[in-house]
KEPATOR-732766 format. One record per atom (N, C-alpha, C): z, x, y; residue in three letters. Coordinates in steps of 0.1 Angstrom, whole numbers, plus 5000, padded with zeros to 4 digits. Last residue first. Layout:
REM KEPATOR-732766
ZXYALA
...
***
This chain:
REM KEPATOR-732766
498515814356UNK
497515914366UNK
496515924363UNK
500415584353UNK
499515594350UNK
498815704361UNK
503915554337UNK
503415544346UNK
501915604343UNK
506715284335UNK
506115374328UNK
505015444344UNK
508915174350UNK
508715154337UNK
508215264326UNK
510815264373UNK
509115294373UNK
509915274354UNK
512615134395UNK
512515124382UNK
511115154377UNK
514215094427UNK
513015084416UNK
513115154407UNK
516315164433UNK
516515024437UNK
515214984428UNK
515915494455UNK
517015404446UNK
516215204445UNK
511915604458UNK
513615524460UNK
514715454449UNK
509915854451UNK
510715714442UNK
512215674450UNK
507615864474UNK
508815894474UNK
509615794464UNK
504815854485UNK
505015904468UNK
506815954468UNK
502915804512UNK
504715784503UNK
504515784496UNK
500115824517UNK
500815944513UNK
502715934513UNK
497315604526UNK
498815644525UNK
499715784515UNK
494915744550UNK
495115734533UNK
496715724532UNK
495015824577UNK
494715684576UNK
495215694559UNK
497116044585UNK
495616054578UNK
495915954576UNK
499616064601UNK
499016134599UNK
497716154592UNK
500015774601UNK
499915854610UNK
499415924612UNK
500715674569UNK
499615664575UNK
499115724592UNK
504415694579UNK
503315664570UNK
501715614578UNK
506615844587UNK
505915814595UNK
504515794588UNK
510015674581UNK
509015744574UNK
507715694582UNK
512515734610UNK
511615644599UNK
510315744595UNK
514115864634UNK
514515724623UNK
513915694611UNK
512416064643UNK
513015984649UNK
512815794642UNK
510816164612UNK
511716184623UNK
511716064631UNK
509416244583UNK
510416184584UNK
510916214599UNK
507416434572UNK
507016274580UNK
507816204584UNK
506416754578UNK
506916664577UNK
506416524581UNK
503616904550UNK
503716794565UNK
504616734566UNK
502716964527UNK
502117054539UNK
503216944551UNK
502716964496UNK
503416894504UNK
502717024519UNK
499717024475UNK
500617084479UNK
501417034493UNK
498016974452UNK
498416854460UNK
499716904470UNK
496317164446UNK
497817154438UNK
498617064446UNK
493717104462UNK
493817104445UNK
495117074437UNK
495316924492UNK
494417074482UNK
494317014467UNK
495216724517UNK
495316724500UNK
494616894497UNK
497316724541UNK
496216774538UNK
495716814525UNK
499516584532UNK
499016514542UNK
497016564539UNK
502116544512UNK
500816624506UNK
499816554519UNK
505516574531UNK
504416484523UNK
502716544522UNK
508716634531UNK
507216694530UNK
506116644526UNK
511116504545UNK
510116474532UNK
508816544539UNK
514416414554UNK
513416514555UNK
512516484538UNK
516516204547UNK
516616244562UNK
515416364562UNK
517315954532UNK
516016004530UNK
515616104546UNK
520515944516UNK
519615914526UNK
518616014522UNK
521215954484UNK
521316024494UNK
520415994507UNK
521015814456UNK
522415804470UNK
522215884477UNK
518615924451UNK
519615934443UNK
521215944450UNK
517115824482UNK
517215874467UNK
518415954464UNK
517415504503UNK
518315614497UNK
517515704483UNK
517015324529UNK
516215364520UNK
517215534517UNK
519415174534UNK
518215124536UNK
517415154527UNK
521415314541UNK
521915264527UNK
520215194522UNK
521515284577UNK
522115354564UNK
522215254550UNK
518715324594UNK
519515174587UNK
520515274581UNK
517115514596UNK
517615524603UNK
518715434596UNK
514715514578UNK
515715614573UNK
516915614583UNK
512415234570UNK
513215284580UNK
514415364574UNK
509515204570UNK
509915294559UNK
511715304570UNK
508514994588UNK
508814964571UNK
509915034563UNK
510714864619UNK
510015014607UNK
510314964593UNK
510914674643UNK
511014674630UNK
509914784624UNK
510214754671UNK
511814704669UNK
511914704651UNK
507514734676UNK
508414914671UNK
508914874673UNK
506014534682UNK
506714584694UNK
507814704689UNK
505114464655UNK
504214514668UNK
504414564677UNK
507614424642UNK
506414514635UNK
505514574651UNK
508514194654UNK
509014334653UNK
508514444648UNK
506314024646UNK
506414014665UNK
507314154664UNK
506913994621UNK
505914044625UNK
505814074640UNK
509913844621UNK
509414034617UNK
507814074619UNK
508813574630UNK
509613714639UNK
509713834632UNK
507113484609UNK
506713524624UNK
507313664634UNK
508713504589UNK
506913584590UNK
506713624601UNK
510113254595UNK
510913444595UNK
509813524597UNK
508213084598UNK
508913114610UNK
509713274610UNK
507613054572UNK
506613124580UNK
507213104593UNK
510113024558UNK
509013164558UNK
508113164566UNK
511812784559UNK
512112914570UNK
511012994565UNK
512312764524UNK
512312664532UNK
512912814542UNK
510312984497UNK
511512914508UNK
510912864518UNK
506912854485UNK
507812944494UNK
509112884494UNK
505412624471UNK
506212754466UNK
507012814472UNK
504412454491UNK
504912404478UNK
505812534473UNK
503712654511UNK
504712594516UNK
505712534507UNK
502312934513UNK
502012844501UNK
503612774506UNK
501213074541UNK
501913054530UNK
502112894525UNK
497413214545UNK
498513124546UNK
499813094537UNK
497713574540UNK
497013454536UNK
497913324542UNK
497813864567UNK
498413754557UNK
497613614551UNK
496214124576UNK
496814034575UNK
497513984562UNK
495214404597UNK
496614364582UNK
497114204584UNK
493114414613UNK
493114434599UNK
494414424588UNK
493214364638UNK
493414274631UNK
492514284618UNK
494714544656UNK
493214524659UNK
493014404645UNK
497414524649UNK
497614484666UNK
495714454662UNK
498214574623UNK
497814374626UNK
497314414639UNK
495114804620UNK
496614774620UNK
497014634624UNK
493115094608UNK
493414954609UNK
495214924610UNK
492415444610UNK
493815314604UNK
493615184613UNK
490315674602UNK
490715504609UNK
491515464604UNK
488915914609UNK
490315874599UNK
490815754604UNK
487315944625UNK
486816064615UNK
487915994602UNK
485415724638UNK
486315794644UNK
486315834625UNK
481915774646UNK
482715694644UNK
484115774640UNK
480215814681UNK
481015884668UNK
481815774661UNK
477115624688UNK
478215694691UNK
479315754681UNK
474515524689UNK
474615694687UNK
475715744686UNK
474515244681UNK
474315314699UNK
474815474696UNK
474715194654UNK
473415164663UNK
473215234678UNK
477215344652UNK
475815384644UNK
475015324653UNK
478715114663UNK
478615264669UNK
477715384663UNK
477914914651UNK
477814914663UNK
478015034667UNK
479214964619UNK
477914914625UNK
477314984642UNK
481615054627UNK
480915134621UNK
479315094627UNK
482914784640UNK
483214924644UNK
481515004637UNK
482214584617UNK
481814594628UNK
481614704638UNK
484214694595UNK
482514704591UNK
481714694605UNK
486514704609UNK
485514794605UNK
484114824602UNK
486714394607UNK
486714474622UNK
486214604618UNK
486514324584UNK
485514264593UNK
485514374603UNK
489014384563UNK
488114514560UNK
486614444575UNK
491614304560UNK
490914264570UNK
490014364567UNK
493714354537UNK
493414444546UNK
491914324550UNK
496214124529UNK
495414204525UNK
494714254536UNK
499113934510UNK
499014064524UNK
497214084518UNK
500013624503UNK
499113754500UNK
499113804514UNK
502513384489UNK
501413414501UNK
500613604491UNK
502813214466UNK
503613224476UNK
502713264492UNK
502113014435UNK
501813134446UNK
502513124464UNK
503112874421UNK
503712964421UNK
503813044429UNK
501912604416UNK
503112594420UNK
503712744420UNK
498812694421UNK
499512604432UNK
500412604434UNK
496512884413UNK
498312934407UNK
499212834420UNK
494412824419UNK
494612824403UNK
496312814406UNK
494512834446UNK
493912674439UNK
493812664425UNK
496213064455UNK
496712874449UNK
495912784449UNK
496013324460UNK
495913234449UNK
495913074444UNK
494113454487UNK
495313334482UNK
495013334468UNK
494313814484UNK
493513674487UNK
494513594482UNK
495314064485UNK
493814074488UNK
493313934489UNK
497913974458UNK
497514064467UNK
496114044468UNK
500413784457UNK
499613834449UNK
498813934460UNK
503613674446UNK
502513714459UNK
501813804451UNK
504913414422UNK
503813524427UNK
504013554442UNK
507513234406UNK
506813284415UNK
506013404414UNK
506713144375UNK
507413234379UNK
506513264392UNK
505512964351UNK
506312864364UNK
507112954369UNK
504113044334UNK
505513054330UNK
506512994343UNK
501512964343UNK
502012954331UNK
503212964330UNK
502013184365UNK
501613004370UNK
501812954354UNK
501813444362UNK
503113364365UNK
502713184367UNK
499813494347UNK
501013484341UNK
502013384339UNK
497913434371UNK
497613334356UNK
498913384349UNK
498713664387UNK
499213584387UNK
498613394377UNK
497613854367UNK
499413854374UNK
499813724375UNK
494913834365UNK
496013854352UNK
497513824357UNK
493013824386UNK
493813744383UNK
494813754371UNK
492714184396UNK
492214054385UNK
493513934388UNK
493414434405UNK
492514354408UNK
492314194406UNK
496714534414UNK
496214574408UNK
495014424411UNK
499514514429UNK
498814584432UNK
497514654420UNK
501914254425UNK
501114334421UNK
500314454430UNK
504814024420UNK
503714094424UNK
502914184421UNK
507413784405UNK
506413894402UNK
505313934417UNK
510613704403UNK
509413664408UNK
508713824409UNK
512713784382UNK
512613654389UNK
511213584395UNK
512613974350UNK
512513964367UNK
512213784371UNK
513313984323UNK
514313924333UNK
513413934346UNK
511414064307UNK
512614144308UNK
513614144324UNK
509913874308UNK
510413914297UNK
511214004300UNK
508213944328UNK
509013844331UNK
509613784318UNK
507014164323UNK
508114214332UNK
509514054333UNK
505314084305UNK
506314194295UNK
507314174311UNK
503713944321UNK
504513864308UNK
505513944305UNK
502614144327UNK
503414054337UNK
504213984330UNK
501214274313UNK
502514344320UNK
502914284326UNK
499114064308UNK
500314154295UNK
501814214305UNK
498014094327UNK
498313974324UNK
499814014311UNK
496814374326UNK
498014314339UNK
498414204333UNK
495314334305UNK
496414474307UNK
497614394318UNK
493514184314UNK
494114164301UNK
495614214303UNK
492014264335UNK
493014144338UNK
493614114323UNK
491914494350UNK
491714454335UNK
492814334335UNK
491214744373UNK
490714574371UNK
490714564353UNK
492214974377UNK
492114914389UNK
491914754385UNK
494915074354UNK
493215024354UNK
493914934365UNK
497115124342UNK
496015244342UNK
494715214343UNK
499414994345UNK
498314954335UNK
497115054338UNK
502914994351UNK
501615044354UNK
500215004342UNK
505614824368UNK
504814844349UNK
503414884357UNK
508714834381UNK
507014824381UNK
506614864366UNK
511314694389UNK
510414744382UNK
509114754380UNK
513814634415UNK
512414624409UNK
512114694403UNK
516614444430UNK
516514544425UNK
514714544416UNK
518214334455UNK
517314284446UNK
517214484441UNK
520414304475UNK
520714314465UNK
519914304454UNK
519514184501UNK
519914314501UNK
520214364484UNK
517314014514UNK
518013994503UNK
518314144494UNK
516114044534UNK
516213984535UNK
517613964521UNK
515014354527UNK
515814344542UNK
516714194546UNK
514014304504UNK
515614404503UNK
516214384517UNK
511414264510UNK
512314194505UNK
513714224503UNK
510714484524UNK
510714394525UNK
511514254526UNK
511014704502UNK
512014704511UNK
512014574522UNK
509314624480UNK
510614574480UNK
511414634491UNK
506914674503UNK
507314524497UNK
508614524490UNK
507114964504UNK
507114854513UNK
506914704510UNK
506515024474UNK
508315054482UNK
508114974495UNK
504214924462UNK
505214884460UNK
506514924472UNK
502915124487UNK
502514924488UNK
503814884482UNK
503215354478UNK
503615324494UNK
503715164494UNK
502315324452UNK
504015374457UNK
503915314468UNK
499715314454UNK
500315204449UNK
501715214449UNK
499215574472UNK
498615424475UNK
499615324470UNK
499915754454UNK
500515714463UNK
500315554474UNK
500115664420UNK
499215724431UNK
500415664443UNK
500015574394UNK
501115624400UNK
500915674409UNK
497915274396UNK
498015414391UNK
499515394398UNK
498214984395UNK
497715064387UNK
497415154384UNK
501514714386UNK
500714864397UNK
499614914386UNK
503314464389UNK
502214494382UNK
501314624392UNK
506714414394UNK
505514474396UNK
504314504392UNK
509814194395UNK
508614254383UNK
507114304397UNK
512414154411UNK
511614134411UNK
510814254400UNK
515514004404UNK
514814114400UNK
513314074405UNK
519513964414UNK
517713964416UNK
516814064412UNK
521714024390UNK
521214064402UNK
519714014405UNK
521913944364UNK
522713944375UNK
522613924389UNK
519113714359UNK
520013854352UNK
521213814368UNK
517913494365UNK
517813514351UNK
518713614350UNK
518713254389UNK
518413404385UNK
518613424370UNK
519912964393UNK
518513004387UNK
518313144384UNK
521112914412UNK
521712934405UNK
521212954396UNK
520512814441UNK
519912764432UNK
521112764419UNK
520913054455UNK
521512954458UNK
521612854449UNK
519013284440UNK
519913254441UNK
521013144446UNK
516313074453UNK
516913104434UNK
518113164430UNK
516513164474UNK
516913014475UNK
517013014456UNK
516513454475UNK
517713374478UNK
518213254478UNK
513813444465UNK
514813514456UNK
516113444461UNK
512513364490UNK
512313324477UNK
513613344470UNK
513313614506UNK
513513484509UNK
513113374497UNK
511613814493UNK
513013804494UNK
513713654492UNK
508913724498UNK
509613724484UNK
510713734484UNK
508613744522UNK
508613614519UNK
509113604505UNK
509014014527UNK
509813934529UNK
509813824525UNK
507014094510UNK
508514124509UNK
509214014512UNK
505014034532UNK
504613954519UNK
506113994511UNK
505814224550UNK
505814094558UNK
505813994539UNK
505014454536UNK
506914454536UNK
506614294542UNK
502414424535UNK
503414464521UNK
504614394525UNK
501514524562UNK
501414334558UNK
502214354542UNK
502214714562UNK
503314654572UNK
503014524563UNK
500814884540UNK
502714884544UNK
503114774553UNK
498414834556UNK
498714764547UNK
500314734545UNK
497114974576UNK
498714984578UNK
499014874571UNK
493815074561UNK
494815034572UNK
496215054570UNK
491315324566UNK
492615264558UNK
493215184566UNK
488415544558UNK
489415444566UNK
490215364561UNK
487015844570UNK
487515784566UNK
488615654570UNK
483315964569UNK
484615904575UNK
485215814566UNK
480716214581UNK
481716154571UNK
482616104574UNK
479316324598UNK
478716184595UNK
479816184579UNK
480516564606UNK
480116474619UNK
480116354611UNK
483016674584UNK
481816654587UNK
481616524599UNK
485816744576UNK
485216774589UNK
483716784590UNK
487116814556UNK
486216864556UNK
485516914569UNK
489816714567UNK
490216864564UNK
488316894558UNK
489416454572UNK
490216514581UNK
489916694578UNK
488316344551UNK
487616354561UNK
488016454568UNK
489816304527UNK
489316424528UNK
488816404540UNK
491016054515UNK
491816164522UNK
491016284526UNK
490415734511UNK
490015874511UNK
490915934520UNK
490015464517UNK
491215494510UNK
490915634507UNK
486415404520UNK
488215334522UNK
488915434511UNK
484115574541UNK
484715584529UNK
486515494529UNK
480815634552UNK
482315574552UNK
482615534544UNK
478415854564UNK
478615774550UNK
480315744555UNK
475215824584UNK
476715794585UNK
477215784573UNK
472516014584UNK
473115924578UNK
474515944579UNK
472016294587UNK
471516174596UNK
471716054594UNK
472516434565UNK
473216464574UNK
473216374587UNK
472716454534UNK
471616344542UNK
472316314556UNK
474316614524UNK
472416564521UNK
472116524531UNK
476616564530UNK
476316714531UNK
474716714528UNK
476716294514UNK
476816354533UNK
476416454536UNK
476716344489UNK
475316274492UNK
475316274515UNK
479216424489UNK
477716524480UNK
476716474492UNK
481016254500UNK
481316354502UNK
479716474499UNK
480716084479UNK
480316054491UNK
480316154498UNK
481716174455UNK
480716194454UNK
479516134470UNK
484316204464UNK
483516344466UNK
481916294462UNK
485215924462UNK
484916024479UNK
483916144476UNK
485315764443UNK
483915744449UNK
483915884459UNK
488015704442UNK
487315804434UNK
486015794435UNK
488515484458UNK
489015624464UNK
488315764454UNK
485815234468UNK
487015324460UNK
487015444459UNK
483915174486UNK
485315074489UNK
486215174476UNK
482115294508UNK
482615334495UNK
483615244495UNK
478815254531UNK
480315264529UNK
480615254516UNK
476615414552UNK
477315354538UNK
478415374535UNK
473715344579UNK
475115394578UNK
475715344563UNK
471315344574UNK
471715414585UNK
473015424582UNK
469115284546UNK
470415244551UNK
470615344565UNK
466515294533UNK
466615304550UNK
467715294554UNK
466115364511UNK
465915174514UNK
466215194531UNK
467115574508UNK
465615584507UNK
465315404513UNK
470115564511UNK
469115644518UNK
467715604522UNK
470215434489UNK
470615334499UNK
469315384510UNK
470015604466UNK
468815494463UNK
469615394483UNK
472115754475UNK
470515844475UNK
469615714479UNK
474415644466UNK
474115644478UNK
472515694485UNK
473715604441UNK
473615464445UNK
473515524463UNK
474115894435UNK
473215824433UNK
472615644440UNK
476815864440UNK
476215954450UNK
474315924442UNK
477715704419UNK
478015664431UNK
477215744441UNK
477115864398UNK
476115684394UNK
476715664410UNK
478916034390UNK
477516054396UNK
477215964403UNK
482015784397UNK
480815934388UNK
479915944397UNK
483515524395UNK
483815654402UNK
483015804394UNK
480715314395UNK
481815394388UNK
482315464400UNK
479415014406UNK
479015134406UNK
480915214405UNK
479014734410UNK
479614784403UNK
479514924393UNK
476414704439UNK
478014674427UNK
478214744416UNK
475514744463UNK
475914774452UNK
476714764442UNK
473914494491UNK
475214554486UNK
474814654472UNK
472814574522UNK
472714594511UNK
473814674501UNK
471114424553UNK
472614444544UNK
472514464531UNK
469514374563UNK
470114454574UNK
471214494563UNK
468614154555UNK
467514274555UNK
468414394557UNK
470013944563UNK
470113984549UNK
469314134547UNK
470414094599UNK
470113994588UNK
470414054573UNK
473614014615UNK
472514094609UNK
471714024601UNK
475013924639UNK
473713874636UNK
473013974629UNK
477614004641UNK
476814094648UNK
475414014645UNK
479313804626UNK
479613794642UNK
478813924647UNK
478013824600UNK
477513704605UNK
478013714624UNK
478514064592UNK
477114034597UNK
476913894603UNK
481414044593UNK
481214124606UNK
479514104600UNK
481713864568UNK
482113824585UNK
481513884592UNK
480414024546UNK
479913924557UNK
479813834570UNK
482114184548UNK
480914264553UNK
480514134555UNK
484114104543UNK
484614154552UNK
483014194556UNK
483513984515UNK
484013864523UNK
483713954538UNK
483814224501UNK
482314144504UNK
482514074518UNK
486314314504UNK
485414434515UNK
483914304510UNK
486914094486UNK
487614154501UNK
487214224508UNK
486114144463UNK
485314064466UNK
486014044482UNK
487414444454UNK
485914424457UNK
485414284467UNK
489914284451UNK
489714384454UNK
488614394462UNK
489614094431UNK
490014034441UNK
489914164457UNK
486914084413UNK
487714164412UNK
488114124428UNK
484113904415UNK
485713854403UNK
486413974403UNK
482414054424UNK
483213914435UNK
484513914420UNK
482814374408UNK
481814284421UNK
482514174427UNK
483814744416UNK
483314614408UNK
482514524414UNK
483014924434UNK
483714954423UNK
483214844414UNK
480414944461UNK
481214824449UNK
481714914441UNK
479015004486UNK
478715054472UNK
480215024468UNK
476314904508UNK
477814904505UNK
478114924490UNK
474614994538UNK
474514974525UNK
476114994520UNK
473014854568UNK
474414874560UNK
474314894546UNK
471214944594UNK
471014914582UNK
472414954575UNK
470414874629UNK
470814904616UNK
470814874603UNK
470114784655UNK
469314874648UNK
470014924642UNK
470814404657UNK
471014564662UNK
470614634650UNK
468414244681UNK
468914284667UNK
469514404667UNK
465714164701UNK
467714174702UNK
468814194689UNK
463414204690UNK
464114294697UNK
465614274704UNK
463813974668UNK
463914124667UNK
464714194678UNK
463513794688UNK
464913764678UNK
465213944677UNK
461113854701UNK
462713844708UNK
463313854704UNK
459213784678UNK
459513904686UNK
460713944696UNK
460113534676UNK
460013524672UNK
460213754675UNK
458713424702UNK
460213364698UNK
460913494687UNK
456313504695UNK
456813534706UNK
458413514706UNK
455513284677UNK
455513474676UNK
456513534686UNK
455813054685UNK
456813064677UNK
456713244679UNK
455813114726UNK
455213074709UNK
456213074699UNK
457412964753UNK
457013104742UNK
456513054732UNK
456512884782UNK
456612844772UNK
456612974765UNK
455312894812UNK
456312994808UNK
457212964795UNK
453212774817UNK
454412674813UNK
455612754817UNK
451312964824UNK
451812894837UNK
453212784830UNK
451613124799UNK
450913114806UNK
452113074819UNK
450712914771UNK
451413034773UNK
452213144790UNK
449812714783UNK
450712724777UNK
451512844776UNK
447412834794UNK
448412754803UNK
449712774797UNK
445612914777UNK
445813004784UNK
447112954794UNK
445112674758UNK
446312784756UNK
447012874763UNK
443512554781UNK
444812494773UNK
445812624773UNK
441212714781UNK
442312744789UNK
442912684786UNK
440512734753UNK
441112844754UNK
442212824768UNK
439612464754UNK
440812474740UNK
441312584744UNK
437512434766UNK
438712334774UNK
440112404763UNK
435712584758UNK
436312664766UNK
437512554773UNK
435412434731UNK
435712544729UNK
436512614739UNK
434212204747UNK
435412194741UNK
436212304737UNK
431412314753UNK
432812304765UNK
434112284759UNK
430712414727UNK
430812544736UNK
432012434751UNK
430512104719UNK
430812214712UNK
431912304719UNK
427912004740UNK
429312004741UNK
430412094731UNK
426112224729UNK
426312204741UNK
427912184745UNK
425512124704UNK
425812284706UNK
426712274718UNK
424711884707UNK
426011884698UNK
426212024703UNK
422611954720UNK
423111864731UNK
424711914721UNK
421212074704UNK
421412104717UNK
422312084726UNK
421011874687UNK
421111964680UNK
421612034694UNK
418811734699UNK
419911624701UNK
421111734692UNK
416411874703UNK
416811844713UNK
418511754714UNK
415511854678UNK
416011994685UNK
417212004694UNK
414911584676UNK
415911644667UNK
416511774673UNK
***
């Protein structure tokens, strides 16, 4: 028995040492990698960061769900992982934002971005904290004049993709005039805006100048609703604009409220930040919205390699943050995305200006060309004009600080009411 106990030990101990050099091969002389091993690579080719992103609202605000869409393009073309990315939703313009930036902090974020403009100061708190930490901020005005290493701000040249989405609305309006279809004299287009902020000036006046380039005779009203996202409020003021004759409607406000109006009342839309037409098929026309991928990329990548990120970013179509949605062919004039084309090719090559003061009659207050404007560049407390913007020809919008700053009421609009 000892002896046959001996023997089982025996072979045992060779199989044991036939199992180690196996492995020792595989690994080894194959030049094979393990899953671990595979597996330790992935890592060490990862880039060293951590994104945290802090929401006004969440996906059902067309707004919010545009900087989602834009953080997952740029994780999916840098390979981050889910680990690597952390959103916040539906965090206020209050405390509750420089708190959400604390709770990012402590999760290890490296670099945090704010997608609303009343989020800044409290981004602004939690930078002056946590000085090792990048914080980035959309649609803010302060970077420039605080002047912190790890605070930034960014915007694009939205105005351009506005006046391109204009246009296609013009061109609408002219085949309704050919038609014989206009509800009032004159073409009208309806506005849904939500503050009287310069933001929502500069968007409205480069969309109906837009559309004014193509169809010189339109005239617009805006209706304000004093809310970034109520799709009640907009849905109301869209009904109230297309109640008081306008032809085709737009917006600058979150919710589907605009355009669920117009697809009910069978009144064209462009809508803003995303297509509409798998709800609004026969109305929707196209959408301008800011490309928020190439940023989130930017930021990423220059937080991982130590380098500065730029203090006041403007996005623009040339780096390809102002785009367009495809146009709605069912809805559009017949010619839009061939006109789309060539004022965009003029947009890029400085033969076409949004704000242009050079045209006569183009852009006029109270009949008088628009030949000098002091615009509030460096915000203080009494929003005090500091800066011309007006020379050679045209209003020099976003130039000077990525945040738009036209707050100029032109002839040809109609402010209903208004919301601060």
């Amino acid at each position: 028995m000892k002896k046959f106990l001996s023997l089982v030990l025996a072979m045992l101990l060779v199989l044991s040492l036939v199992a180690l050099t196996a492995c020792g091969e595989t690994n080894v002389d194959d030049g094979k990698s393990t899953d671990t091993d595979a597996q330790t690579g992935d890592v060490a080719d990862k880039l060293d960061v951590k994104l945290g992103v802090i929401l006004l609202h969440d996906e059902f605000s067309t707004y919010d769900l545009n900087f989602m869409n834009g953080v997952e393009e740029a994780k999916a073309a840098l390979g981050l992982t889910d680990e690597q990315v952390i959103m916040k939703k539906n965090i206020p313009e209050s405390d509750a934002c420089y708190e959400a930036a604390c709770d990012l902090v402590d999760e290890g974020c490296t670099v945090i971005f704010a997608d609303s403009f009343g989020h800044e100061t409290y981004m602004i708190k939690a930078a002056k904290e946590f000085p090792n930490v990048q914080f980035c901020h959309a649609t803010g005005t302060m970077a420039h004049t605080e002047k912190l290493d790890n605070y930034h701000n960014a915007f694009a040249s939205i105005y351009e993709g506005r006046y391109l989405a204009g246009v296609a609305a013009g061109l609408k309006l002219n085949e309704i005039i050919a038609a014989g279809n206009l509800k009032g004299d004159v073409p009208k287009i309806g506005y849904v805006g939500a503050f009287t902020y310069a933001e929502v000036m500069s968007g409205y006046t480069s969309f109906y100048l837009g559309a004014k380039s193509v169809c010189p005779t339109v005239v617009m009203d805006v209706q304000f609703t004093g809310s970034w996202y109520d799709e009640t409020a907009e849905k109301n003021a869209a009904q109230a604009l297309i109640a008081g004759g306008c032809d085709l409607i737009s917006q600058h406000a979150d919710s589907m409220g605009a355009p669920t109006a117009c697809e009910e009342a069978n009144i064209p839309n462009v809508s803003y930040n995303g297509s509409t037409v798998e709800d609004c098929p026969n109305t929707f026309i196209v959408a301008s919205r800011i490309n928020w991928a190439p940023y989130f990329k930017l930021i990423c990548e220059n937080t991982a390699k130590g380098e500065a990120i730029p203090a006041d970013y403007t996005g623009t179509i040339a780096t390809g943050s102002v785009v367009l949605t495809d146009v709605n062919t069912q809805a559009a004039a017949e010619g839009t995305v061939e006109k789309l084309a060539e004022v965009k090719a003029g947009l890029l090559d400085g033969t076409v200006k949004v704000f242009d003061t050079a045209t006569e009659g183009f852009i006029t207050v109270k009949g008088e060309a628009l030949a000098s404007y002091m615009a509030d560049v460096d915000t203080d407390d009494a929003f005090t004009p500091d800066t011309e913007v007006v020379s050679d020809g045209y209003f020099h919008e976003s130039e000077f600080r990525s945040a738009p700053y036209f707050d100029v009421q032109i002839d040809g609009i109609t402010l209903l009411n208004s919301a601060y």
